[in-house]
C-alpha positions in Angstrom: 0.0 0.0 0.0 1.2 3.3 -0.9 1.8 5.8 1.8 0.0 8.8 2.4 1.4 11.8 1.5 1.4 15.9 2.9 -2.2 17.2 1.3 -1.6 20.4 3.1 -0.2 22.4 5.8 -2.2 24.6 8.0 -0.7 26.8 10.5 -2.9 27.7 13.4 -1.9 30.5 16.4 -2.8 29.1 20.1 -2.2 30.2 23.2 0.5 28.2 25.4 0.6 27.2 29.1 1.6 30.0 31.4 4.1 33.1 30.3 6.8 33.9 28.8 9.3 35.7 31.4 12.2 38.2 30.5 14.9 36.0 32.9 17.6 38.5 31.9 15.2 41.5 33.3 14.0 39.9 36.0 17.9 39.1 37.6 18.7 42.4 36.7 15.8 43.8 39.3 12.6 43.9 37.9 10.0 44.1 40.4 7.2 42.0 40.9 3.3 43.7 41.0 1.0 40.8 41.7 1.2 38.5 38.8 3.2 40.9 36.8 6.3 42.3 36.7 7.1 46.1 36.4 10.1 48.0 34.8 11.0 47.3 30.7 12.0 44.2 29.0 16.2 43.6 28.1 15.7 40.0 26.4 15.5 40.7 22.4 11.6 39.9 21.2 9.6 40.7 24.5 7.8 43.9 24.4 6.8 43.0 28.6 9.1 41.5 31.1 6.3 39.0 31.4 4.0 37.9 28.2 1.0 35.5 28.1 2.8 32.1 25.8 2.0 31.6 22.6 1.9 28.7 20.5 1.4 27.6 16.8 -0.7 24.5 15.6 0.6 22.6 12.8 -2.2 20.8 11.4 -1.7 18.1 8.8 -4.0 17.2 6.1 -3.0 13.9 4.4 -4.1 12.3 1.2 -5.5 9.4 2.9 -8.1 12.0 4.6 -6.3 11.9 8.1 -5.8 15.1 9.9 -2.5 15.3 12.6 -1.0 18.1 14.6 2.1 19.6 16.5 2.6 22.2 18.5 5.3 24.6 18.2 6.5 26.0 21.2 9.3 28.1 22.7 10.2 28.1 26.6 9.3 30.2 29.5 12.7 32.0 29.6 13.5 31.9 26.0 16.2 34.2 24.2 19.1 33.8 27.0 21.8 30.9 27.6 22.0 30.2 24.2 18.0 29.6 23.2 16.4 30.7 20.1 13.8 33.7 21.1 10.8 33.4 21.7 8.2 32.8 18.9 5.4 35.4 17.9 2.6 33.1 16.8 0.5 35.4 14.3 3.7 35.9 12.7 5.0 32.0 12.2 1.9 31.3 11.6 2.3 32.9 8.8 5.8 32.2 7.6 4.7 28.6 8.3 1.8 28.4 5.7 3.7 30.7 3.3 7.4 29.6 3.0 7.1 26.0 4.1 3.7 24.5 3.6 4.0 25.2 -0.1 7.5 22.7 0.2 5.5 20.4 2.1 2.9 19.4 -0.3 3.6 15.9 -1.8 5.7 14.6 1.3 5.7 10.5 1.9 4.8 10.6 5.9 5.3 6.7 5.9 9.1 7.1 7.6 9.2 9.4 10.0 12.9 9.9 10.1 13.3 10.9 6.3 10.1 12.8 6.2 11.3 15.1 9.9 14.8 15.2 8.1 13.6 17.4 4.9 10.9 19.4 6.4 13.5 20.6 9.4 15.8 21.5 6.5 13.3 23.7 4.7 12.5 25.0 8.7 16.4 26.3 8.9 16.4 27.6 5.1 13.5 29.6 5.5 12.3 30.5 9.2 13.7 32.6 11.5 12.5 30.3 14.6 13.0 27.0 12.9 13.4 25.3 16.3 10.2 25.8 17.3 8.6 25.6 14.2 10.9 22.2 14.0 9.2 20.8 17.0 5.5 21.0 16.1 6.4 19.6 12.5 7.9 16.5 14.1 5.4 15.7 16.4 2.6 15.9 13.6 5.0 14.2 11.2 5.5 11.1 13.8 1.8 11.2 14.4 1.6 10.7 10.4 4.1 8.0 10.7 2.1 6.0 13.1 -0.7 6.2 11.2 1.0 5.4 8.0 2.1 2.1 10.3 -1.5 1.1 11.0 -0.9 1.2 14.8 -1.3 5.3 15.7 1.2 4.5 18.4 4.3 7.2 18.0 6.4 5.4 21.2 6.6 2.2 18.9 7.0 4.1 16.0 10.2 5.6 17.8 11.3 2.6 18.6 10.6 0.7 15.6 12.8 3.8 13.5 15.6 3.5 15.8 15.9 0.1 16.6 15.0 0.4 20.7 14.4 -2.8 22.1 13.9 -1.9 25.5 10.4 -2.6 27.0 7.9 0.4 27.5 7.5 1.0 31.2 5.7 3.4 33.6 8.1 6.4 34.0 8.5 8.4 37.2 6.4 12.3 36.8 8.3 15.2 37.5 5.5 17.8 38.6 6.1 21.8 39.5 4.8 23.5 42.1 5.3 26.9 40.7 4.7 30.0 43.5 2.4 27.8 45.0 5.7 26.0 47.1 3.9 24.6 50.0 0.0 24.4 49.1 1.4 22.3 45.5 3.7 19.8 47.1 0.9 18.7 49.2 -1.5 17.7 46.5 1.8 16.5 44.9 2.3 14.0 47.8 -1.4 13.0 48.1 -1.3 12.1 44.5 1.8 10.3 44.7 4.0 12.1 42.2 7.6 10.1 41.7 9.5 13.2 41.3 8.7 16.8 43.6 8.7 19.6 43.7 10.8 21.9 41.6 9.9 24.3 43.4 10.7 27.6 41.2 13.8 29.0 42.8 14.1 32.1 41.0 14.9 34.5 43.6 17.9 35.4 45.5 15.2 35.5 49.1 14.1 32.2 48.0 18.2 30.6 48.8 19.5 33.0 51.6 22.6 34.1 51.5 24.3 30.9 52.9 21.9 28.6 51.8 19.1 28.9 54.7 15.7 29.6 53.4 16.3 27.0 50.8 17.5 24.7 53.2 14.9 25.3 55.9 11.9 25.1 52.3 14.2 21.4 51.5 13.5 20.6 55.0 9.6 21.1 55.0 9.5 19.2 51.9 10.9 16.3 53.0 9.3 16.9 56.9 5.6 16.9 54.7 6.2 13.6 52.7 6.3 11.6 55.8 3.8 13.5 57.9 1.0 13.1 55.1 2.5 11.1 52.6 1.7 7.1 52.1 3.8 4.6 54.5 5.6 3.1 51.2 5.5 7.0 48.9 9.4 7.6 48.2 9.9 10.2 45.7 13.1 11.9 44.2 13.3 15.4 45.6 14.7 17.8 42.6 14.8 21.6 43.0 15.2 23.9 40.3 17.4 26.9 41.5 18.2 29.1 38.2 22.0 29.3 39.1 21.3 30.6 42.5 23.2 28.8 45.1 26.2 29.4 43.0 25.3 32.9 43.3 24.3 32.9 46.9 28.9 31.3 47.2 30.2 34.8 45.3 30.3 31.9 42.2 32.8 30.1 44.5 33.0 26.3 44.0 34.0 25.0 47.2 31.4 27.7 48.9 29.0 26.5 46.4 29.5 22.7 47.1 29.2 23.8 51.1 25.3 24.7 50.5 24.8 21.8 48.5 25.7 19.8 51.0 23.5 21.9 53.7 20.8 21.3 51.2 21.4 16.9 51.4 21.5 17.1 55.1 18.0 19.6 55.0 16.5 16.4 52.5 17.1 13.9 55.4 16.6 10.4 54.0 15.4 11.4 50.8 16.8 10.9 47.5 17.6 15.2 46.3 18.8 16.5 43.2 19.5 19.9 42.6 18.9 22.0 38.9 21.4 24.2 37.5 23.4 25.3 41.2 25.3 27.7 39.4 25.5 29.4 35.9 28.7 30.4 34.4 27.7 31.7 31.5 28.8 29.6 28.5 28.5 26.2 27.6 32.2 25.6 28.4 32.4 27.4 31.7 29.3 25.4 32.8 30.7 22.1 31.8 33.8 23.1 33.9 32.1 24.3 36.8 29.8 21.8 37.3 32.7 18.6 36.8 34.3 20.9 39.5 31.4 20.7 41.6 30.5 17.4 41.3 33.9 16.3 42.2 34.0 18.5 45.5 30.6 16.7 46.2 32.4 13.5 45.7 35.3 14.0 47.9 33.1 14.7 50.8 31.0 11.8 50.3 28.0 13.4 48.8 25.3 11.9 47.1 23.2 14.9 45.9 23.2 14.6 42.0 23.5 17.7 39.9 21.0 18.0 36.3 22.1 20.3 34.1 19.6 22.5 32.1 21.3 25.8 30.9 23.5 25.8 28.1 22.7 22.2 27.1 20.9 23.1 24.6 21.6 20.8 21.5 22.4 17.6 20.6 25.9 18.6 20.6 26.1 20.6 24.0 24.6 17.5 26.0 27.2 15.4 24.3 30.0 17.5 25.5 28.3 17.4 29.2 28.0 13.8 29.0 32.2 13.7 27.6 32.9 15.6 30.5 31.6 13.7 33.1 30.0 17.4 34.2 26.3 16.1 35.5 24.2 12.8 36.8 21.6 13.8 34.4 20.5 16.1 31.6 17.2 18.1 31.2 16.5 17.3 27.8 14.5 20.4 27.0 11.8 19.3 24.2 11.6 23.0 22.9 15.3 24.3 22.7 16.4 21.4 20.4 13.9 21.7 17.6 12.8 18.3 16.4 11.9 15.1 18.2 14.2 13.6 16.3 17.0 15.8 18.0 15.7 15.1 21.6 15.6 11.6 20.8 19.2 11.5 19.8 20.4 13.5 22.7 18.3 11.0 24.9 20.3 8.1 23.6 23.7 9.7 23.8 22.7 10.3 27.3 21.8 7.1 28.7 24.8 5.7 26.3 26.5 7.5 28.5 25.6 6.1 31.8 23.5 10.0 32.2 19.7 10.4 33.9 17.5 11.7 30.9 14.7 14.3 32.3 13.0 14.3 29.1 11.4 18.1 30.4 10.2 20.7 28.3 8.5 24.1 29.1 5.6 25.1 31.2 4.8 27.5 27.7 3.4 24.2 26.3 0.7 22.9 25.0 -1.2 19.6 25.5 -0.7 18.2 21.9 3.4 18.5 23.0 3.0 17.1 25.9 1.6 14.0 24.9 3.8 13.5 21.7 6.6 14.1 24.4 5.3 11.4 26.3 5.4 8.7 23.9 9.4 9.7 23.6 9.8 9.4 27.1 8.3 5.9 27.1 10.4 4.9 24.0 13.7 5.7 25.2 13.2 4.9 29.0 13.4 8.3 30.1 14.6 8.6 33.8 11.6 11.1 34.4 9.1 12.4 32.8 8.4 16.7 33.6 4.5 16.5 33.4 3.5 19.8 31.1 2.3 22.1 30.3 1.5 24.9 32.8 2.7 26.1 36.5 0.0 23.8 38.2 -0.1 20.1 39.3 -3.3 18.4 38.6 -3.8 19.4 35.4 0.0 18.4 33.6 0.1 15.3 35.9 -3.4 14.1 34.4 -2.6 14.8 30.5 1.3 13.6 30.6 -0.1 10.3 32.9 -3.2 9.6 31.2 -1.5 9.7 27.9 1.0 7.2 29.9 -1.3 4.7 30.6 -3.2 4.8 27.4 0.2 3.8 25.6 1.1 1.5 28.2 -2.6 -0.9 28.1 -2.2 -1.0 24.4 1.3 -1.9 24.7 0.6 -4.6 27.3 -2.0 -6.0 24.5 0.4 -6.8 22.3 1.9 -4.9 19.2 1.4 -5.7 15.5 3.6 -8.7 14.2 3.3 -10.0 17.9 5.8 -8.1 20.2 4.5 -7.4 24.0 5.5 -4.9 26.0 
């Protein structure tokens, strides 16, 4: 049978999950008002130091009648450490249907790989966000793929294009409790979530100047998982902390590796991983700092493990963190590298590697992301899986899980040609 082919391309503006920030304006003092922030932007392409997300819906028309879709998104603080800026959605939308739907038209969607690989070269030739615009292309192309397969499953398509072997399996939620630290992690515990609570520490207050208020906000965490949580709940706790510890040590390692340890000692006999301690502002000063750190950690007998975010922004970047030995594992940030096909790669390299995969993403979401995310995560045995989009808890953590367990029941019944998961 003949595969279906790209009938058209529609492009479609949407709104995303939660804001877009201005993270340079913001560190350098912006106020807060409320939900806002006052004073003007610094970050190239925001008009506000905070702007309601926007997305772009790739719809798919195919010549077999089917209809697919993708989501192009940018994240929450794009524009800074290396990211591509954030993406105006009236305007891709437009560039979309003009310069690369019309190079669209005709395109076999039966492999996904070749089909992504064309339509992502078009993206860099003629868009000025093609990373975005990459990464609602590919999740509506692997969509087309399944379907082209006869199954509609993407996670086996994944698998099947890259030869994965390894059993589908229920993967660990990473949930966020946004500004709501303490009201959050409690629903977050009475629902059970494997991985808690992020925690949003984007503030200088929020750390202390030698650690303190993050260590005394570590220690309620973990105080509140055994006073309400279930007798056998152990989660993973992982705190995001935008560089801030390092900053809280002058950008001092040893000082630096002194709060982290506070901040083990504050988790008690919880597993705690810490986001992004410090930020040394390039890729190669990151990678340097952050072997440095986890050495010091080592020495002293540590366990904390360190995920790197910034400046691991490509396939490339998280290869050179993984050669470097510079992190225990690697936010693989859907949006900042484009294509599916991209994450996927830097997944693999990772767990090649012997390095945790966070297969994250972007509260600026969508839905339609999330879940095409999700089958990734299943195919490559992600080590966790950030439930998205948005700042809340229930809402991410029942799209990202029910998508979950809808892949994993048809798994379990059995996959065409006879494989079980």
């Amino acid at each position: 049978m003949t595969d279906p082919v790209i009938q058209d391309v529609v492009a479609v503006p949407v709104a995303g999950g939660y804001f877009f920030d201005d993270q340079a304006a913001i560190r350098a003092g912006a106020t807060r008002d409320g939900g806002r922030y006052l004073g003007s932007p610094v970050t190239p392409g925001f008009a506000q130091v905070r702007e309601p997300a926007e997305a772009v819906s790739i719809i798919l028309r195919l010549s077999d009648g089917k209809v697919v879709v993708g989501d192009c998104a940018t994240v929450q603080y794009s524009g800074v450490a290396g990211r591509e800026p954030r993406l105006r959605a009236k305007e891709l939308a437009e560039a979309i249907e003009a310069r690369v739907a019309p190079r669209l038209r005709g395109l076999p969607v039966g492999r996904y790989r070749s089909a992504d690989e064309q339509a992502r070269a078009i993206c860099a030739e003629v868009l000025e966000n093609p990373l975005a615009a990459g990464y609602g292309l590919s999740q509506a192309l692997l969509a087309a793929a399944a379907h082209a397969a006869g199954h509609g499953m993407m996670a086996w398509t994944v698998q099947e294009e890259w030869g994965i072997e390894t059993p589908l399996r229920r993967l660990p939620l990473y949930a966020q409790s946004g500004e709501a630290r303490r009201s959050n992690v409690d629903t977050m515990i009475m629902k059970s979530v494997g991985v808690l609570p992020h925690g949003l520490i984007n503030a200088p207050e929020l750390v202390g100047s030698d650690g303190s208020a993050l260590a005394a906000y570590v220690a309620w965490v973990a105080e509140r998982i055994d006073a309400i949580g279930a007798a056998d709940y152990a989660p993973e706790l992982h705190f995001d902390v935008y560089g801030l510890v390092g900053a809280a040590a002058g950008g001092d390692i040893d000082r630096t590796v002194d709060i982290l340890l506070r901040l083990e000692r504050a988790a008690g006999r919880h597993p705690i991983r810490i986001e992004h301690p410090i930020d040394a502002g390039s890729r190669e000063g990151q990678i340097a700092a952050f072997a440095k750190i986890r050495s010091g950690l080592a020495e002293r007998g540590s366990r904390l493990r360190i995920v790197a975010d910034e400046w691991a922004n490509t396939v490339e970047d998280i290869a050179a963190f993984c050669a470097a030995g510079a992190a225990d594992l690697i936010q693989v940030k859907t949006p900042d590298l484009g294509s599916l096909t991209n994450t996927i790669e830097a997944a693999l390299h990772c767990t090649a590697h012997g390095v945790g995969v966070v297969l994250g993403g972007t509260c600026t979401e969508t839905d339609v992301s999330a879940r095409a995310t999700t089958h990734v995560g299943l195919a490559i045995g992600a080590t966790q899986l950030l439930a998205k989009p948005g700042m809340g808890v229930d809402e991410p953590l029942m799209i990202v899980g029910n998508e979950m367990a809808r892949c994993l029941r048809l798994d379990a019944l059995g996959r065409p040609g006879g494989r079980r998961g």
